[in-house]
C-alpha positions in Angstrom: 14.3 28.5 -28.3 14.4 27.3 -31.9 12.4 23.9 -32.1 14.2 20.9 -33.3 13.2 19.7 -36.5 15.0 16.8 -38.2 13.1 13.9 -40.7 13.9 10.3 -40.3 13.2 7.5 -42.7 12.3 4.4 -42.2 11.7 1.3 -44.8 10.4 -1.5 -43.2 7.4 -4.5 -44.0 3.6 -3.7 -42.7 3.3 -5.9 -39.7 0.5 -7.2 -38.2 1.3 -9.1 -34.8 1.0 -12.2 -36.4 3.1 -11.2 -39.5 5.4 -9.9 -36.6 5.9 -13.0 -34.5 6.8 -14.6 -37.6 9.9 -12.6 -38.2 11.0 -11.6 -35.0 10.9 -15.0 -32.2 9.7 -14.0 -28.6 11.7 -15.6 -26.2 9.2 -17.2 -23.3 9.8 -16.8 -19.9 9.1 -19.0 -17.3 7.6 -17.0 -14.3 8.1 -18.2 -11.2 5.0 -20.1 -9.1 4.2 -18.7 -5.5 6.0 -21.7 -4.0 9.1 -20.6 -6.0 8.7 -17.2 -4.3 8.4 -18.9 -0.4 11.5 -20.8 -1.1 13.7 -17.9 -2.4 12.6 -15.4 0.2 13.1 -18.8 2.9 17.0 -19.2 1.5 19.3 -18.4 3.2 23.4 -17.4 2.4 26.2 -16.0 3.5 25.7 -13.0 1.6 22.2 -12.9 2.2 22.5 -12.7 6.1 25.2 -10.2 5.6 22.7 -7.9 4.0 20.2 -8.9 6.6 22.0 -7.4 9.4 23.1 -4.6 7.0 19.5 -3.9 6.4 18.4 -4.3 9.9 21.1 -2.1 11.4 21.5 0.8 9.3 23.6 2.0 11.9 26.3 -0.1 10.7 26.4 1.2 7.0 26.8 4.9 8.1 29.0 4.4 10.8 32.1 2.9 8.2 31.4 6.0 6.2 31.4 8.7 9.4 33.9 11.1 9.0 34.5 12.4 12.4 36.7 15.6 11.5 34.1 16.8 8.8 30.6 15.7 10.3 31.0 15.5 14.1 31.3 19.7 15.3 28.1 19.4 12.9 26.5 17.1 14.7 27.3 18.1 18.0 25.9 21.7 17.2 22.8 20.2 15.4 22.2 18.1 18.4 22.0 20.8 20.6 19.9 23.5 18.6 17.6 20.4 17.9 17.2 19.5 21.2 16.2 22.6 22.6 13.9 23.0 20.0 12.6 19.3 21.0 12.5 20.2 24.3 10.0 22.6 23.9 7.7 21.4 21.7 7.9 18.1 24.1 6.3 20.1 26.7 3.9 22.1 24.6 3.0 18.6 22.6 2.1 16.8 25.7 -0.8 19.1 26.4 -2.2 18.3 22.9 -2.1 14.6 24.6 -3.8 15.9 27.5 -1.0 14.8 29.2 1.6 16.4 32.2 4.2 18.6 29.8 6.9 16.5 32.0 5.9 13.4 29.6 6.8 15.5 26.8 10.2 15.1 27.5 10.1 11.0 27.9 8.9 11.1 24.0 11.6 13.4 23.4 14.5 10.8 24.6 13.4 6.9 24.5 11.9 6.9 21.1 15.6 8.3 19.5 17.3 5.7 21.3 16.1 2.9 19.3 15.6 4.7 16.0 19.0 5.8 16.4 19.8 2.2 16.0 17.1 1.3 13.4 16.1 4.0 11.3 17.6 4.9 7.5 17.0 8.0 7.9 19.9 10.3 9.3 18.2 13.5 9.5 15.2 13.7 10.9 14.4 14.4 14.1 12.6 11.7 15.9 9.6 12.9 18.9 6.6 14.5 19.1 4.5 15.4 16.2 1.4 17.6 17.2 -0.8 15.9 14.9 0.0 12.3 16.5 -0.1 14.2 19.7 -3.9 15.1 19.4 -4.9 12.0 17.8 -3.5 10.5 20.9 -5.3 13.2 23.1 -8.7 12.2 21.7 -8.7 8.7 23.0 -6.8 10.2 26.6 -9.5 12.3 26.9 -12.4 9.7 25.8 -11.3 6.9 28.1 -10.2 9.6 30.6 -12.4 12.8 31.0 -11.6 16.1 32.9 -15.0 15.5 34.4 -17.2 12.8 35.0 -15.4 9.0 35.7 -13.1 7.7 33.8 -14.3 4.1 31.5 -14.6 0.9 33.3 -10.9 -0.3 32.8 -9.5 -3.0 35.7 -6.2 -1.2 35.4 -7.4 2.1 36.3 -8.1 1.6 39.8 -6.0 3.4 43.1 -4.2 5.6 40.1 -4.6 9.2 39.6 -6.3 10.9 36.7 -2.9 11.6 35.7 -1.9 8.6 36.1 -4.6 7.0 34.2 -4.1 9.4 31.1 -0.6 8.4 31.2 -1.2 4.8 31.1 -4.1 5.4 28.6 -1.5 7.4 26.4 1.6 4.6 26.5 -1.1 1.7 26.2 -2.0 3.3 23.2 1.2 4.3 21.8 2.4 1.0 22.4 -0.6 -0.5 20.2 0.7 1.9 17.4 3.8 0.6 17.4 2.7 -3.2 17.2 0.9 -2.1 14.1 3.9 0.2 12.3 6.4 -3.2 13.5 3.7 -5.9 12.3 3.6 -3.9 8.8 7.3 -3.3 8.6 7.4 -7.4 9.1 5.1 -7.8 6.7 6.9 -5.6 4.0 3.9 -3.7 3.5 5.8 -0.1 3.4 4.1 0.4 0.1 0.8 1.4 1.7 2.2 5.1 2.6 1.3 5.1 -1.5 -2.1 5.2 -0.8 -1.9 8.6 1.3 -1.1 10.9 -1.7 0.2 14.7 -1.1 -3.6 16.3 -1.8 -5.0 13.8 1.2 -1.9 14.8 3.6 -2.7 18.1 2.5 -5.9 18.5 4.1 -5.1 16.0 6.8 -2.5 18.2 8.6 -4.4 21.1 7.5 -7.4 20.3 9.3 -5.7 18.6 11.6 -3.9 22.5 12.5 -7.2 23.7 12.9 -8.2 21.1 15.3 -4.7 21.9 17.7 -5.8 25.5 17.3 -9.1 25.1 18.6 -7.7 23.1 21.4 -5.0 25.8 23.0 -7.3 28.1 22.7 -8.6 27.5 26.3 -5.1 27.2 27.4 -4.1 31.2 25.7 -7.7 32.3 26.7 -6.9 30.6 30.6 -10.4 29.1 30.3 -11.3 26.0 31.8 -12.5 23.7 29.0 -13.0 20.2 29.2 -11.2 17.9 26.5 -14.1 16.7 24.0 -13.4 13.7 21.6 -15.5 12.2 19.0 -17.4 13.9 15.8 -18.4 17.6 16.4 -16.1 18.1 19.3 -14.5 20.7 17.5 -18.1 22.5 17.6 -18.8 21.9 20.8 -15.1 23.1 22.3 -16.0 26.3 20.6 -19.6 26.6 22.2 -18.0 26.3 25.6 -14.7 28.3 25.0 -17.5 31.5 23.4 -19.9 31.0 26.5 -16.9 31.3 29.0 -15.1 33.7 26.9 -16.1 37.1 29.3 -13.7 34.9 31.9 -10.7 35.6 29.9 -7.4 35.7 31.9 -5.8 38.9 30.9 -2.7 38.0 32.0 -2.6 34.6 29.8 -4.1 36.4 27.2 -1.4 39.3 26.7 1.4 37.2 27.1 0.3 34.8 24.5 0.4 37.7 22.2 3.1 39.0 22.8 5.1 35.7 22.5 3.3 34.7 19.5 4.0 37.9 18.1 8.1 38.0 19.3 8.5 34.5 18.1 7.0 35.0 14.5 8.9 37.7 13.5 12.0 35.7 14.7 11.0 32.9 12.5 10.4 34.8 9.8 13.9 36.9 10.2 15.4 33.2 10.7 13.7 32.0 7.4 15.3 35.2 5.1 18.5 35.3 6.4 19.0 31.4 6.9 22.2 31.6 4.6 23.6 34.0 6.5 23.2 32.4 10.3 24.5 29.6 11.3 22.3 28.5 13.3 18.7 29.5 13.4 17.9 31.6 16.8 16.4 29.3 19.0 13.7 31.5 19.7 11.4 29.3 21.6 13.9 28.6 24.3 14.5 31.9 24.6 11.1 33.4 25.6 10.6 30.3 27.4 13.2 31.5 29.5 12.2 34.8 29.4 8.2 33.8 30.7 9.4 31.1 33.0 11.4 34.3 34.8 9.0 36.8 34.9 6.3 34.3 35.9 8.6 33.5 39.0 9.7 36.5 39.9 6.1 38.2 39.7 4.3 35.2 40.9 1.6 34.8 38.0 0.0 32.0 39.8 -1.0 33.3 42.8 -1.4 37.0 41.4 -3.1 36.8 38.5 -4.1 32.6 38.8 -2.2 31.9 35.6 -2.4 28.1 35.1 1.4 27.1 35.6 3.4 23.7 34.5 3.7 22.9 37.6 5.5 19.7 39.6 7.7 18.6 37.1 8.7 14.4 37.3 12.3 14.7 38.1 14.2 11.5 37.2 12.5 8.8 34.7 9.8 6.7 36.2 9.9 2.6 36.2 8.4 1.0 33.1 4.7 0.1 32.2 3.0 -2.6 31.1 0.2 -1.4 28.8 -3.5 -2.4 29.3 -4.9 -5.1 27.4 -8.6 -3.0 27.9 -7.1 -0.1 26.5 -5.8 -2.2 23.7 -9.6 -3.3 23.3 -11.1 0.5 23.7 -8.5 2.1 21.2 -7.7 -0.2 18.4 -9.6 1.7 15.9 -7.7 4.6 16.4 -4.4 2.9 17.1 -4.3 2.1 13.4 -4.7 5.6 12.0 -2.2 7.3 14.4 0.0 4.6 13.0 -0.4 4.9 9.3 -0.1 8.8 10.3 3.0 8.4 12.1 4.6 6.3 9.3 3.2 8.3 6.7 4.6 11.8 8.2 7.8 10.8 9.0 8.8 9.1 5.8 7.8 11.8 3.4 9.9 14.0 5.4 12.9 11.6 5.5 12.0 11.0 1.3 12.7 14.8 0.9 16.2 14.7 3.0 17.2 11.3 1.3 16.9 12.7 -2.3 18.7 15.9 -1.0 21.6 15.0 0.7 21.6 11.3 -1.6 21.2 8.2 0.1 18.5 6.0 0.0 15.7 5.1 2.7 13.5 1.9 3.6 9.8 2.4 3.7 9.7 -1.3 5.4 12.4 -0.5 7.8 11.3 2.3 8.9 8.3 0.6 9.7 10.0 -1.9 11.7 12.6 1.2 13.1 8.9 3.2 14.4 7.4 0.3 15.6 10.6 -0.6 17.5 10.8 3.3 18.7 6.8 3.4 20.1 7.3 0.1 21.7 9.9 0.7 23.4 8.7 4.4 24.4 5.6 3.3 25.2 7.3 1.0 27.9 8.7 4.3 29.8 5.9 6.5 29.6 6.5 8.1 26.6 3.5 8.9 24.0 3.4 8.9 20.1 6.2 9.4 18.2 7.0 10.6 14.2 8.7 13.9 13.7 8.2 17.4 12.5 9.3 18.8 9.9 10.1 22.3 11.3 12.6 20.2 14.1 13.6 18.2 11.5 14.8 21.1 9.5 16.6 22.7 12.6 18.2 19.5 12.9 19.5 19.9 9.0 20.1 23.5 8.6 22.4 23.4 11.8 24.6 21.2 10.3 23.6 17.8 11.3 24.8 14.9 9.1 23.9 11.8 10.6 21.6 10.5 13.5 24.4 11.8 15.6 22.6 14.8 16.4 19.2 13.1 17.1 21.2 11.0 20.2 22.7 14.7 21.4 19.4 16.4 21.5 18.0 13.0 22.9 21.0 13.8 25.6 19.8 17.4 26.0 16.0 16.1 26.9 17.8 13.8 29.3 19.5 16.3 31.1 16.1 18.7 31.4 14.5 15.6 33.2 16.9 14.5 35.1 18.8 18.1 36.4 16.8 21.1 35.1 13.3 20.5 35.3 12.2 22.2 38.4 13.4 25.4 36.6 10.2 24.8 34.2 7.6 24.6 36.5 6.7 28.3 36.9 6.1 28.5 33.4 2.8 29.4 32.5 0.6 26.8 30.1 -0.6 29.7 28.3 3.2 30.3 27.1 3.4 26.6 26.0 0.0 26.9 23.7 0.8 29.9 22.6 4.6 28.2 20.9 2.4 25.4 19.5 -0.4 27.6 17.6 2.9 30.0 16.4 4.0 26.3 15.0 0.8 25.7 13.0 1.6 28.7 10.5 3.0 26.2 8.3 -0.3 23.5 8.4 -2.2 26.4 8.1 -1.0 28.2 5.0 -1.9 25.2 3.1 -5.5 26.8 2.2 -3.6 28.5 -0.2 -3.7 24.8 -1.9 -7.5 25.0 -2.9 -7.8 27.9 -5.7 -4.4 26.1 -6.8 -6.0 22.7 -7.1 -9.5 24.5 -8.1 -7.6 25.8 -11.4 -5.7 22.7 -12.1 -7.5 19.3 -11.0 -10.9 20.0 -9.7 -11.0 15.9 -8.5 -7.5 16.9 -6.1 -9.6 19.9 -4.8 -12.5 17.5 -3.8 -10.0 15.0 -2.3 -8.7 18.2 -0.2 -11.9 20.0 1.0 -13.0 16.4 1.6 -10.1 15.1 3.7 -10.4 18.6 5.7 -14.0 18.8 6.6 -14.0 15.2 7.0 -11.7 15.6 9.8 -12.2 18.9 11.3 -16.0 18.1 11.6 -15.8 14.0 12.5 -12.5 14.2 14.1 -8.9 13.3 12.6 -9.1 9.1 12.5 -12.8 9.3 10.6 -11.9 12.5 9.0 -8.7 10.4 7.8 -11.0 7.5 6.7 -13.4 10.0 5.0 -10.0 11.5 3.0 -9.2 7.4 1.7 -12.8 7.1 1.0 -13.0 10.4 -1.7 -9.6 9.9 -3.0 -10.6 6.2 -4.0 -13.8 7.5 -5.8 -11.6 9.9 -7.6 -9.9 6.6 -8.7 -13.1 4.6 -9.4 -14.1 8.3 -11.1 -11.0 9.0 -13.5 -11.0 5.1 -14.6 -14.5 4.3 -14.6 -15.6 7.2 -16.9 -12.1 8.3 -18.9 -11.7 10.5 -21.9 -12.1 8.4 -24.4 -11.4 10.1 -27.9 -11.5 9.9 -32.1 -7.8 10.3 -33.6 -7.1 11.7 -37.1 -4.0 11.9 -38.7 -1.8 14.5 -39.1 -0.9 15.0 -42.2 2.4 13.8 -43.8 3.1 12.1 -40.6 2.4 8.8 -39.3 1.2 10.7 -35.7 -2.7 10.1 -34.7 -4.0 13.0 -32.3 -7.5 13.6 -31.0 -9.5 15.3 -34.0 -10.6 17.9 -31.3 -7.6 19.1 -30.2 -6.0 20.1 -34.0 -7.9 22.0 -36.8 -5.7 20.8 -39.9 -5.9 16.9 -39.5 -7.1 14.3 -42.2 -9.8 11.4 -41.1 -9.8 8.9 -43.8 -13.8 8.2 -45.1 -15.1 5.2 -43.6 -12.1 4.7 -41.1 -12.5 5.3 -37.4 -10.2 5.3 -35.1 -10.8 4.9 -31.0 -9.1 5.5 -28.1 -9.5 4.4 -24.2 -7.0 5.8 -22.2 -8.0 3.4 -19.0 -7.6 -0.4 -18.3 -10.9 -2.2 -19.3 -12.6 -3.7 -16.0 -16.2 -4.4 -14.7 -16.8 -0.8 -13.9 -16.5 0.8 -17.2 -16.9 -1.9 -19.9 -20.4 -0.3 -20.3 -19.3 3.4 -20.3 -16.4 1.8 -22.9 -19.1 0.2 -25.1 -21.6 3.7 -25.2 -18.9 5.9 -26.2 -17.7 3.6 -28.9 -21.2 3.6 -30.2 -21.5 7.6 -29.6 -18.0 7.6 -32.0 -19.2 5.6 -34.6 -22.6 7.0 -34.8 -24.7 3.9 -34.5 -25.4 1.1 -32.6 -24.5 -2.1 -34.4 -26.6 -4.6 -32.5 -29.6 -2.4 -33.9 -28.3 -2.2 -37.4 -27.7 -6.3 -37.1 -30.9 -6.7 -35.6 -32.6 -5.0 -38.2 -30.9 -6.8 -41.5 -31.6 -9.7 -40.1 -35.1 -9.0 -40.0 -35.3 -7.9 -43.2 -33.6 -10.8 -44.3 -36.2 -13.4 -42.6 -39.0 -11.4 -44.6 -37.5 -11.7 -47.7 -37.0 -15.6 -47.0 -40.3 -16.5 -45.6 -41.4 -14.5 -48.7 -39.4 -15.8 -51.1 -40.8 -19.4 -49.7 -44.7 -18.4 -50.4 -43.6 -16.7 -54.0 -41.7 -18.7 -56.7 -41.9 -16.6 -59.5 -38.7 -14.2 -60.5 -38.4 -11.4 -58.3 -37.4 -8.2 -59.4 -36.8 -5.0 -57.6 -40.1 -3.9 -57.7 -41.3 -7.2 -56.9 -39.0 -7.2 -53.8 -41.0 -3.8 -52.8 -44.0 -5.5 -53.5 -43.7 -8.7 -51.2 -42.8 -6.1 -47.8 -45.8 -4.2 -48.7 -47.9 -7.9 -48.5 -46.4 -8.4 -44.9 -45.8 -6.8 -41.7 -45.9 -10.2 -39.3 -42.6 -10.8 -37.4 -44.3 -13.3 -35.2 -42.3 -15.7 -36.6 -39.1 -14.4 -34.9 -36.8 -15.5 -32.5 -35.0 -12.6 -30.3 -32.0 -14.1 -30.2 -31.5 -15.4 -33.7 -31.7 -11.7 -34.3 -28.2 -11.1 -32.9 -26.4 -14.1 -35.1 -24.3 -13.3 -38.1 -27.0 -12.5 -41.2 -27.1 -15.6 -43.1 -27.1 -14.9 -46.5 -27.2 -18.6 -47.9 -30.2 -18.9 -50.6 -31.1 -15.4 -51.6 -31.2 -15.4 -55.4 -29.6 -12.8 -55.6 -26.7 -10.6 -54.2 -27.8 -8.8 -50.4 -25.3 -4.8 -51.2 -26.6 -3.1 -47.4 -24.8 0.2 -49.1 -27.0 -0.3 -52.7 -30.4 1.9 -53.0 -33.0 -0.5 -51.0 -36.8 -0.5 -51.5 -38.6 2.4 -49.8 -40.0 0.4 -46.8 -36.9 -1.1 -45.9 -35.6 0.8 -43.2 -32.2 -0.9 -42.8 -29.5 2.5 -41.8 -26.9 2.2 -44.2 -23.3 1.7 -42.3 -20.6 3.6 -44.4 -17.8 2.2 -41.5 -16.1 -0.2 -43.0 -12.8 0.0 -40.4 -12.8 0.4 -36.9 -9.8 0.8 -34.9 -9.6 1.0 -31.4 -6.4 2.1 -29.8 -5.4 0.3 -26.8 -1.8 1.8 -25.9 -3.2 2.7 -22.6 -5.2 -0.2 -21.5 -3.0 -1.4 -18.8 -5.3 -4.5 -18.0 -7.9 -6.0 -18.9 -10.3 -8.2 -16.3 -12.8 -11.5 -17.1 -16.0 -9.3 -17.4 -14.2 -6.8 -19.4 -13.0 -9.3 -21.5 -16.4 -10.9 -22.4 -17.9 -7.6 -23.0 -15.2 -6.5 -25.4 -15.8 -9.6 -27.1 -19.1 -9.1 -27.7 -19.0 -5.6 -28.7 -16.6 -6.7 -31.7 -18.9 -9.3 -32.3 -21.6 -7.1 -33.1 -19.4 -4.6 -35.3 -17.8 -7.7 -37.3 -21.6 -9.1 -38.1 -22.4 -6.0 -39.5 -19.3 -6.2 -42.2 -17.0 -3.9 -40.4 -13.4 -4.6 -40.0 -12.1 -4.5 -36.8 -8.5 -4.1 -35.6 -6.8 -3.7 -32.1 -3.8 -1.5 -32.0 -0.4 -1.5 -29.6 -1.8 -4.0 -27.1 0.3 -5.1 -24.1 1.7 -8.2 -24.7 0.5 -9.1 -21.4 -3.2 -8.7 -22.6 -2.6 -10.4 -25.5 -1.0 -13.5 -23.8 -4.1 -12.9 -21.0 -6.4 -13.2 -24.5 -5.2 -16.4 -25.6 -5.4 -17.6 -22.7 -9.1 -16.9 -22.1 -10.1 -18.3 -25.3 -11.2 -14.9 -27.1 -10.8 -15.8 -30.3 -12.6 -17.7 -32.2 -14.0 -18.2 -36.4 -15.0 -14.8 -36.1 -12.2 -12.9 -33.7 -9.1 -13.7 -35.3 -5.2 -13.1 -33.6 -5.0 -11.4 -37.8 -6.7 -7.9 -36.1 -4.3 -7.2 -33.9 -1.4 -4.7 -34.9 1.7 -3.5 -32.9 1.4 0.5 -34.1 -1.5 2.8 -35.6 0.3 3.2 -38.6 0.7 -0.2 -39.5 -2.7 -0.8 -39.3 -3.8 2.4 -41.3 -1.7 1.2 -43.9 -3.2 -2.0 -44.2 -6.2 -0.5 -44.3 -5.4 1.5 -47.1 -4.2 -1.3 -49.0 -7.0 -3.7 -48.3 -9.8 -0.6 -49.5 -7.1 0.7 -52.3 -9.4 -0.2 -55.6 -12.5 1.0 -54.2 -12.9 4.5 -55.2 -15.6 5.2 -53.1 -13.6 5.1 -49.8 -12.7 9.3 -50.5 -9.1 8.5 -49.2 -7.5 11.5 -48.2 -4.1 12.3 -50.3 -1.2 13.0 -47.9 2.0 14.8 -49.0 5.3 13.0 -48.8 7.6 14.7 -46.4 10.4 13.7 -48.6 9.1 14.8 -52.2 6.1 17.4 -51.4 4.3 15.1 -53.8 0.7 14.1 -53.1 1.0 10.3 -52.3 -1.2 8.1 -50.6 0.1 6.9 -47.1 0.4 3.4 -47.9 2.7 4.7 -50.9 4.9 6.8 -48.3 6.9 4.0 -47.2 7.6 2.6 -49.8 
């Protein structure tokens, strides 16, 4: 592909910013005071309220739209292959909850009801999430363990352990969904931001190993008690190896063989998906398949394969959820909730963008919170979705959230008609479907020697967020993930890549003088840039490197003219006869007492008033005056990526020009945001010696001035640049004109 190559010309003044202002008016904007924000967002109009509702009922917008001869045979066929699908993974979810699978089915109907109503999203399918599902588990399992008594809660007394776990689950889900509503409310959607893709990553990653380790009892027909806290994934292993000679064969083989069955289906489902229309709901069908041969062979009583059981039929009354449970639980509430949340709108972010419509992160907040609330009222547990249901629902045609209200219909129909047909099936067959389900999660390793090649930080945030929760379990593990990926922040910002840029020749483009070999750096011009904001953090790390480009420090180099300059005075005092060179040697030799001076005077501006002669820093010195000669006379620092600039920052930079100006070195800041600039004036940084006359609005500009200002002095060693209209060796400032 031939590379475009065209020359433009342009003929214009040098401008400085205040050269610039002077030309070109800025119009100034008022902005608008905090109380000017409460009483916009208080006002209220016709229209206003109109896109109220609109906003709070999404239903509404997609309804006018539906086109019932194109979409609805979609829907209708999405609904179902979703909800067998949901039906399912309701019942294999619910023992990552710790939960009876008949509760699998509640989170499969009441949470869709209200997001049907609620949420902008009109693909994805709303339920169980295994993820949410163990998170959930942990705290069932804490408050609630298989053995020993359950935690002192006033609510648990004359109910079953089943009955506790339940309430223990829907107190808890109802918790969650205070938190996603109270957020949603609050219009605080943005904080899904903060969970990037690496973190997520390695969440769900570990997060698959954690739900592998826990069905392992269930395929192994081992009875394991549920462990919560950090380590538990260690310690389920310990018991599952020390029990593992008590292997159920029968549980064992057809785990196998259904994982096995099922995996090549979904793989012969994902390599001819263009060609079926409707993925084989595989699932279902060796659900089927084990819940017949379990019944007509009797595994239960033949071979003591742990069966589903008495499933609910019908829906139970509503719960109230337990204000101790609230108490025991909030710290993990919050997690599941930001999980949840998080989850469910990236999934409904990669739909949107496909199929073109846009979402709410704040309303789908409020639609969640809603959904858990009122699921949590009937018993159901956590709710999000997953993003293999979620594609069923979309590959099978469905268009709208239709289909998520038929496969709600489906789940209905399970509880309420069909559920006794479940209960022979054994729970071995159920944790077998969920560990074939985690070959997704788990082929994210493949992520690290990715990440390893291309950002070594992201592979830390990764490895990080995974061991964090495997080892500690999934809420610390999540706040061990925030933890590294904000260091990576406080990392990248607090020690950036700063660099020197050169120009390349017969252009007006500046690149860092490492990264090209033919580049011209103009004698006695230097040229810095910080790609970060300027904060507390790294006004240090920004004031070293500057020194480490220029070569020097120029506090020292101040410090030490100054001191040569009270010698020469106090000197000069004592002696009044004509002093000559030699003489000048001659008066150092007489004197080494610096007594006499004050620190701090040391870092004022040399005062060159009453020398008899004229103080050249770059002339041949007497021998014993060891004052480094400074052949800088123009530093520019580049700050078209400082984003913002904070108080201590700002004092610091201050200073640090300070210190080159006092030593006769020009300084000039390039391409600052006008919002710094405005920030500046407001801070009172300038002053006699900082002057609004250093700042420039492009490189070029202020490389030209240079050139201009330093033109007659021959001694510079200016570079000659050809002109990219002539070939002719001209000087840069002679280019434009």
């Amino acid at each position: 592909m031939a590379t475009l190559r065209k020359q433009y010309v342009v003929a214009r003044d040098v401008y400085s910013e205040d050269s610039f202002a002077e030309d070109h008016e800025k119009i100034y904007r008022a902005h608008k005071t905090i109380l000017d924000h409460v009483r916009e967002y208080l006002s209220c109009d016709s229209k206003r309220a109109k896109n109220a509702v609109l906003s709070l009922l999404p239903i509404i917008g997609w309804l006018r739209i539906y086109r019932v001869r194109e979409w609805l045979l979609g829907d209708v066929v999405s609904g179902i292959s979703t909800g067998l699908v949901a039906i399912m993974q309701g019942l294999a979810f619910s023992l990552l909850a710790s939960l009876p699978p008949s509760y699998g089915l509640y989170t499969a109907f009441f949470p869709v009801l209200t997001y049907f109503f609620l949420g902008t999203s009109r693909h994805i399918s709303v339920g169980s999430f295994p993820v949410l599902s163990l998170m959930v588990g942990a705290v069932v399992t804490r408050l609630v363990p298989e053995d020993g008594p359950p935690a002192n809660i006033t609510g648990f007394e004359g109910l079953t352990q089943d009955q506790q776990r339940v309430l223990v689950a829907s107190s808890v889900t109802f918790l969650m969904g205070i938190f996603q509503l109270a957020m949603g409310v609050l219009q605080v959607g943005f904080i899904v931001v903060y969970l990037s893709d690496t973190l997520v990553s390695g969440f769900t990653t570990a997060a698959a190993v954690q739900i592998l380790v826990s069905q392992l009892k269930f395929v192994l027909g081992l009875n394991v008690p549920g462990i919560s806290g950090p380590l538990s994934i260690i310690y389920t292993l310990e018991k599952i190896f020390v029990q593992i000679t008590s292997t159920n064969i029968c549980d064992l083989v057809m785990s196998i063989v259904i994982m096995v069955v099922v995996f090549i289906v979904k793989e012969l489902n994902d390599k001819y998906k263009a060609k079926l229309p409707v993925p084989i709901p595989i699932e279902v069908i060796m659900t089927i398949i084990a819940c017949g041969v379990s019944y007509g062979f009797n595994f239960e009583k033949r071979y003591d394969v742990n069966v589903v059981g008495k499933m609910v039929s019908g829906y139970e009354s509503p719960i109230a959820p337990n204000m101790e449970v609230f108490q025991e639980s909030a710290v993990e509430a919050f997690p599941i909730a930001i999980v949840g949340f998080a989850v469910a709108f990236s999934v409904a972010k990669v739909y949107s963008i496909k199929h073109d419509y846009a979402i709410d992160g704040n309303q789908e907040l409020i639609a969640f919170g809603v959904s858990n609330i009122f699921g949590a009222s009937c018993r159901s547990f956590a709710a999000s979705t997953a993003l293999s249901r979620t594609a069923v629902q979309e590959s099978s045609g469905g268009k709208t959230q239709i289909a998520g209200l038929i496969s709600a219909m489906m789940a209905m129909i399970v509880t309420l008609v069909l559920g006794f047909l479940l209960e022979p099936l054994p729970r071995s067959v159920l944790g077998a479907l969920v560990i074939v389900n985690l070959k997704g999660m788990l082929m994210q390793f493949r992520e690290i020697p990715y990440l390893l090649r291309r950002d070594k930080l992201e592979c830390v945030v990764w490895v990080g967020t995974c061991l964090g929760a495997i080892l500690l379990g999934l809420d610390l593990g999540l706040a061990v993930g925030l933890g590294v990926e904000l260091l990576t922040v406080v990392i990248r910002t607090q020690f950036p890549r700063c660099s020197v840029l050169v120009n390349i020749p017969g252009t007006d483009i500046y690149r860092d003088c490492k990264d090209y070999l033919h580049t011209s750096e103009t004698k006695g011009v230097k040229i810095f840039r910080i790609p970060s904001p300027l904060f507390f953090a790294n006004i240090e790390f920004f004031r070293e490197k500057l020194e480490e480009a220029v070569g020097f420090n120029p506090l020292r180099i101040l410090r030490k003219r100054n001191k040569a300059l009270r010698k020469i005075k106090k000197l000069l005092q004592e002696k009044d006869d004509h002093i000559t060179e030699r003489g000048l040697a001659d008066l150092f030799f007489q004197t080494n007492d610096e007594s006499y001076m004050n620190t701090k005077e040391l870092d004022l501006p040399a005062d060159l008033k009453g020398l008899p002669f004229r103080m050249d820093w770059k002339a041949e010195l007497p021998a014993n005056i060891s004052v480094p000669r400074v052949e800088l006379h123009s530093l520019i620092l580049d700050f078209s990526a400082v984003s913002f600039l904070d108080v201590s920052a700002l004092k610091g930079l201050k200073m640090a020009l300070k210190e080159f100006i006092r030593i006769d070195v020009d300084v000039y800041i390039v391409s600052c945001d006008a919002y710094i600039l405005e920030k500046l004036h407001t801070c009172m940084f300038f002053d006699d010696e900082i002057l609004t006359s250093m700042f420039f609005p492009t490189l070029h500009d202020t490389m030209l001035h240079v050139f201009e200002k330093h033109e007659g002095d021959k001694s510079k060693g200016w570079v000659p640049i050809p002109d990219i209209r002539t070939g002719h060796e001209k000087s840069l400032l002679h280019q434009t004109e």
